[in-house]
Each structure stands twice: as structure tokens, then as C-alpha cells.
C-alpha positions as CSV (number, residue, x, y, z in Angstrom):
1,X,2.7,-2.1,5.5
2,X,1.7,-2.1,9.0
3,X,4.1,-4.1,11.8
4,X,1.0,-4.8,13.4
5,X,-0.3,-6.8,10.7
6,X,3.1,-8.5,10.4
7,X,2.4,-9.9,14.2
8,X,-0.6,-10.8,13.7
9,X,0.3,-13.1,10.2
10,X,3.9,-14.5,11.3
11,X,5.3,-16.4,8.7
12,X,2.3,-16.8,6.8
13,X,2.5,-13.3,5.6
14,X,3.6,-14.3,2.2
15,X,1.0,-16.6,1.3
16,X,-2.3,-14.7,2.6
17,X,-4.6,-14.0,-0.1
18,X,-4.3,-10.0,0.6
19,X,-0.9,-9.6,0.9
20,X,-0.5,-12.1,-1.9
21,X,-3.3,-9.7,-4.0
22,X,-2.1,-6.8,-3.5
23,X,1.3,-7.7,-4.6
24,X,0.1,-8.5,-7.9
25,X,-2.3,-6.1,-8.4
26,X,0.9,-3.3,-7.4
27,X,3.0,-4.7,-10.3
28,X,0.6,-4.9,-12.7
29,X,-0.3,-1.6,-12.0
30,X,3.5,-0.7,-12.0
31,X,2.6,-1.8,-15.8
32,X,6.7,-3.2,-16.4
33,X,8.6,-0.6,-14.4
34,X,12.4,-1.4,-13.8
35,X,14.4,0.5,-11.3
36,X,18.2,-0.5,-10.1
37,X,16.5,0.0,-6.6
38,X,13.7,0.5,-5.0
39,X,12.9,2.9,-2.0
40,X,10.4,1.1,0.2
41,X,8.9,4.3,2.6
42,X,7.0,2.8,6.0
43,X,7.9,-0.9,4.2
44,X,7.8,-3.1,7.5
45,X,9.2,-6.5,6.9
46,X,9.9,-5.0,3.0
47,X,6.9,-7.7,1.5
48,X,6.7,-5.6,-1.1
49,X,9.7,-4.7,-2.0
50,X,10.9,-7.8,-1.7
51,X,8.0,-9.0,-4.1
52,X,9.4,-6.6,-6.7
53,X,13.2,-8.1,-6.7
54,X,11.1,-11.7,-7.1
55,X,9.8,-10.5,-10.4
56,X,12.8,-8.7,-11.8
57,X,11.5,-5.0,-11.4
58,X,14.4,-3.6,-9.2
59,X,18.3,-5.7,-8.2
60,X,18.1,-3.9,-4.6
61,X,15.9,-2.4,-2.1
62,X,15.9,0.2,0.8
63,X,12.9,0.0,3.2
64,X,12.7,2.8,5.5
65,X,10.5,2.7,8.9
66,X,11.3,4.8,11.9
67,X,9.7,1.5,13.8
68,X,12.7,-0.6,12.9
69,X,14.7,-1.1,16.5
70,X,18.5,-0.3,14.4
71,X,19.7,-0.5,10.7
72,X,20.6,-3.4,9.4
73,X,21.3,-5.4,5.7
74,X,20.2,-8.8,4.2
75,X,19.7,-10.4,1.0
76,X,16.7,-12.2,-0.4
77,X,17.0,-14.4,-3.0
78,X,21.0,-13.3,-3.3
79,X,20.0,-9.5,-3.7
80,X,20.7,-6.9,-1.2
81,X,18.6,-4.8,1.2
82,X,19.1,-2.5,4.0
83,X,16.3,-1.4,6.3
84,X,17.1,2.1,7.4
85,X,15.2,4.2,10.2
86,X,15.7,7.1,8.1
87,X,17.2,8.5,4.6
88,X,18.9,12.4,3.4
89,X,17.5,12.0,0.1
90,X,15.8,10.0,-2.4
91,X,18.4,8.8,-5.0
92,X,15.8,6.1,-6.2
93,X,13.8,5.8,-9.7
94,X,11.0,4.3,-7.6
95,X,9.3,4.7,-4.3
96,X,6.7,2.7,-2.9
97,X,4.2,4.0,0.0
98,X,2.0,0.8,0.2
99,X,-0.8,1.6,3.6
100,X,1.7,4.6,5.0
101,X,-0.2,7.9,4.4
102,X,-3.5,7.2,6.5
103,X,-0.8,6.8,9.5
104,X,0.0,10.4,9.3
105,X,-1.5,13.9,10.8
106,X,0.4,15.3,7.7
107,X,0.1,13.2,4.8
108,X,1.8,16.2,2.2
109,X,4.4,17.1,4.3
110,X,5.4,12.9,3.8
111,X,5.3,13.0,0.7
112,X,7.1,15.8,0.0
113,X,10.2,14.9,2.6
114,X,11.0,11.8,0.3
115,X,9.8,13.2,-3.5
116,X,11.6,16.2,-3.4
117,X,14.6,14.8,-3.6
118,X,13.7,12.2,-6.1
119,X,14.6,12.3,-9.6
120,X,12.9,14.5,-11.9
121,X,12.0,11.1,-14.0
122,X,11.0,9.3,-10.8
123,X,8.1,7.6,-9.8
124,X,5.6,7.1,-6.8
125,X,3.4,4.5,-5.6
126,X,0.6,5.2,-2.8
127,X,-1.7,2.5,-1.9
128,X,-4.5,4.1,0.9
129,X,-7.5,2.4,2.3
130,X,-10.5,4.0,0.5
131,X,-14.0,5.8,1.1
132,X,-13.9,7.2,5.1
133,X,-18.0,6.1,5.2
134,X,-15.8,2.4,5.4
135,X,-14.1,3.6,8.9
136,X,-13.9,0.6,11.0
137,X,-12.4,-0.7,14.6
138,X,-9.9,-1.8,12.4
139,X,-8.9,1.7,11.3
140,X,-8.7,2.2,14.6
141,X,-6.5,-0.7,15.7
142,X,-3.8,0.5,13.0
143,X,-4.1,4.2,14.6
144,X,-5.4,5.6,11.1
145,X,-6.3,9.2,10.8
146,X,-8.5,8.7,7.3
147,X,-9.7,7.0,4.4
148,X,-9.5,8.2,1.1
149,X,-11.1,8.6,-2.4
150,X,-9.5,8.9,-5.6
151,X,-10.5,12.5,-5.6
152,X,-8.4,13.0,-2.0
153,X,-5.2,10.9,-2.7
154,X,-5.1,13.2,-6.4
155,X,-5.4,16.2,-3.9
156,X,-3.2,15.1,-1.8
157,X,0.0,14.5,-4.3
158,X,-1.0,18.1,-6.0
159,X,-0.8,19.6,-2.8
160,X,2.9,17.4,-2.7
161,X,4.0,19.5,-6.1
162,X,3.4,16.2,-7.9
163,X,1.2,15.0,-11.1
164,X,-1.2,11.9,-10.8
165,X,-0.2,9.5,-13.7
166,X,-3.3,6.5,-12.9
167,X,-5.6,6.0,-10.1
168,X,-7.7,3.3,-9.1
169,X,-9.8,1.5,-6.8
170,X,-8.7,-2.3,-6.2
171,X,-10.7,-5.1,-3.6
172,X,-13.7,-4.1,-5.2
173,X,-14.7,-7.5,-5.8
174,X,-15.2,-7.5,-1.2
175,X,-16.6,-4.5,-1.8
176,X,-20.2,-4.5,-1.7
177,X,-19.9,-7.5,1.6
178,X,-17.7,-5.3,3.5
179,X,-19.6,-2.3,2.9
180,X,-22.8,-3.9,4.2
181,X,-21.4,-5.5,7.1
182,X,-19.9,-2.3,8.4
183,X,-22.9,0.0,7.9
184,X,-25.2,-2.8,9.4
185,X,-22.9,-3.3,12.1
186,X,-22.9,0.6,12.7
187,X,-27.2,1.0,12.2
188,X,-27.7,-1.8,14.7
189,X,-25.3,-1.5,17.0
190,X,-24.7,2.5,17.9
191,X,-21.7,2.3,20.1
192,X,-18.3,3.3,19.6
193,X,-15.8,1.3,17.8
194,X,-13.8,-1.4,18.9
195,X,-10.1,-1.0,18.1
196,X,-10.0,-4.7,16.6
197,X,-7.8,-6.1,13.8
198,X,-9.8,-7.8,11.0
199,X,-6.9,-9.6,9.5
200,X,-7.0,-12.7,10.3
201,X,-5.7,-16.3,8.9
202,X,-7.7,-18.6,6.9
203,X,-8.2,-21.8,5.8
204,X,-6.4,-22.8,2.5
205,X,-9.3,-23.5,0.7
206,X,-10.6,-19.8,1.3
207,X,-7.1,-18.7,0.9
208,X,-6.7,-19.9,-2.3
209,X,-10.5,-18.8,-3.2
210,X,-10.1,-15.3,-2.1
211,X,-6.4,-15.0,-4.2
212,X,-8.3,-16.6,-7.3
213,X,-11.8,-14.1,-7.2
214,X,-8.9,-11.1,-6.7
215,X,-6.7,-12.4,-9.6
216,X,-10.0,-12.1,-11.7
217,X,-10.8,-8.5,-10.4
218,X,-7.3,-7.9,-11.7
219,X,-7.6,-8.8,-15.1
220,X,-10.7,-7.1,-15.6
221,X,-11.9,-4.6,-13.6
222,X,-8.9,-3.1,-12.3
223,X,-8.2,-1.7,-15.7
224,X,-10.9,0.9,-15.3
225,X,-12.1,0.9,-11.6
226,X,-12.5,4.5,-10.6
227,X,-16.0,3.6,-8.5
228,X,-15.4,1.9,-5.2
229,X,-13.1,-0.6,-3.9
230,X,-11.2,-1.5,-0.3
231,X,-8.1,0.5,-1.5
232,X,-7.0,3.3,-4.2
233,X,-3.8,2.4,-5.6
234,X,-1.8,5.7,-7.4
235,X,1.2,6.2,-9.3
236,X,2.2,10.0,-9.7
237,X,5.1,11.6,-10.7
238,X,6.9,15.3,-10.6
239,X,5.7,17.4,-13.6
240,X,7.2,17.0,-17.0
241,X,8.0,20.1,-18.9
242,X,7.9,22.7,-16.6
């Protein structure tokens, strides 16, 4: 999760219809998972994390973010976190990466710095923005370095010494709209990009509408969706047997 986003959304970062999707669409993709704690890597405020505790899948969580201006500990919702500029070792069942590799020159070596460590039955999950023909001013205003396809994230944790378990495409339902504005927008206008956030509040009604299409996508095609979306979700693991 990016800081800059958090800025931008205030307090109203829990209820916006992405943050609020995404959250959903991560456990259900986490398919039941339960960890005694989570390790949250480039977690920002910990949304995420935190979202997990809510719905029983870990009792504690450590977000880590080399942005944060010191340690320090809380509790939400009477369980503990701590939110760490930096760890020795991954000790957790569970690591999230939700929107943290695009920020990187070296997206293997992150990987690797927190999964070798990590239990041989752990388990990691990379959320990336998807398809670099979508690059946008908003790429730009989060300082990305690329987009991703399935194909590249599955490269990316093999080249990271670990095995993809699932990987899919999710916002595919915006797809299609975003896709056209953007490659208008670039075929009319030929000038360089504006580094300019997208995210933006709305209106409760289109909120609420944008949660609901999203919850749809969920239950449907998200099961399957390995064509096109905003962002490729992946859980991966170390190899088994070997």
C-alpha cells in the first residue's frame, strides 16, 4: 500500500470501494488461510493486515515500511501490531506484498530478502498493477518502475527460488473503461505524462456501486481470470519436496 494514497484518502481509506475490494478479493483468494501473524512487507497504514485480524485469519500483525518515521506498537480491535522499518528474518506463516514490487529497481532481490527466511510451509501474497501497455501519470505519481502480467509476476517469484500456487487478474470488471481511456488519452494527446494520482473520493452512491459491480467480479470471474484485469493477485510458495 502506497503512503501516498493514504494522504490523499484520510480517514476514508477504509470505506473506498478499492481498498474495500481489494480487501475481499485478497481473502478470498487467501481461500481460509490462518496464520498466528501476519508479516505485512511495504504495508503503510497496515489496511490490510489489519483487514485480516477483522476476519479471524491472523491474532497479530508486523507491517514493515522503511517510510515509517520510528517503530512503534498498537492494537486494533484488542490485537497487537508493531510497525517496524525493518526485520532479520521472516518468522511468519504468511507474508503479504499488496502494490510493493512495482516500487522497486529489483523486484527478486525483495522478494528474496523476506522469503528466505520464511518457513519452508510458508506462504506469499503479491498483488502488482497489471499489463505495462496500462502505464499511466498515475504510475508515475507512485514512482513505479513496471506493470506486470501473470506471465512476469510467475517469472519473477521463480527467479525468487519460489513456486507460483494461483495467479490472477482482478478489477477486470474497470477493465475494458480504463483501458480505452488511457490509450485514447495517449492517441490523441501525444505528450508526456502527467505525474497525477487517479484516486480519488467519491460519492456514496458510486462508492457503494463500484464495491457492489466488484463483489460480483468476485464471485464469478475471479475464479478463473487469467486474461486482463487492473491487478494480478499471486500466492506462491517455497518448493515442496525438494
Amino acid at each position: 500500500m502506497d503512503l501516498k494514497e493514504e494522504e490523499i484518502l484520510g480517514d476514508k481509506i477504509n470505506e473506498h470501494w478499492y481498498y474495500v475490494s481489494k480487501g475481499r478479493a485478497m481473502r478470498q483468494f487467501l481461500d481460509g488461510v490462518k496464520v498466528d501473524e501476519v508479516l505485512d512487507v511495504g504495508a503503510g497504514s497496515g489496511i490490510f493486515s489489519k483487514q485480516l485480524m477483522d476476519h479471524g485469519f491472523c491474532e497479530s500483525a508486523v507491517c514493515v515500511d522503511p517510510e515509517y518515521a520510528e517503530n512503534s506498537e498498537e492494537t486494533h480491535n484488542g490485537k497487537p501490531i508493531k510497525f517496524v522499518k525493518n526485520i532479520k528474518e521472516t518468522t511468519q506463516n504468511l507474508i503479504l506484498m499488496m502494490d510493493v514490487l512495482e516500487h522497486v529497481p529489483d523486484d527478486v532481490a525483495l522478494v528474496k530478502e523476506y522469503t528466505d527466511s520464511m518457513p519452508d510451509d510458508g506462504q506469499l501474497l503479491i498483488t502488482v498493477p497489471a499489463f505495462q501497455f496500462m502505464w499511466s501519470g498515475h504510475d508515475i505519481f507512485l514512482e513505479h518502475y513496471r506493470r506486470y502480467t501473470i506471465e512476469m509476476m510467475e517469472e519473477t517469484i521463480r527467479g525468487a527460488g519460489l513456486e507460483p500456487i494461483k495467479s490472477r487478474y482482478f478489477f477486470g470488471s474497470l477493465f475494458p473503461a480504463v483501458a480505452a481511456i488511457r490509450l485514447t488519452k495517449r492517441a490523441l494527446f501525444d505528450q508526456e505524462l502527467e505525474a497525477k494520482s487517479e484516486l480519488k473520493l467519491y460519492p456514496d452512491w458510486l462508492n457503494k456501486t463500484l464495491t457492489g459491480i466488484h463483489d460480483a467480479e468476485r464471485m464469478s470471474l475471479f475464479s478463473f481470470n487469467k486474461y486482463f484485469g487492473l491487478s494480478v493477485f499471486c500466492l506462491c510458495g517455497k518448493p515442496q519436496g525438494k
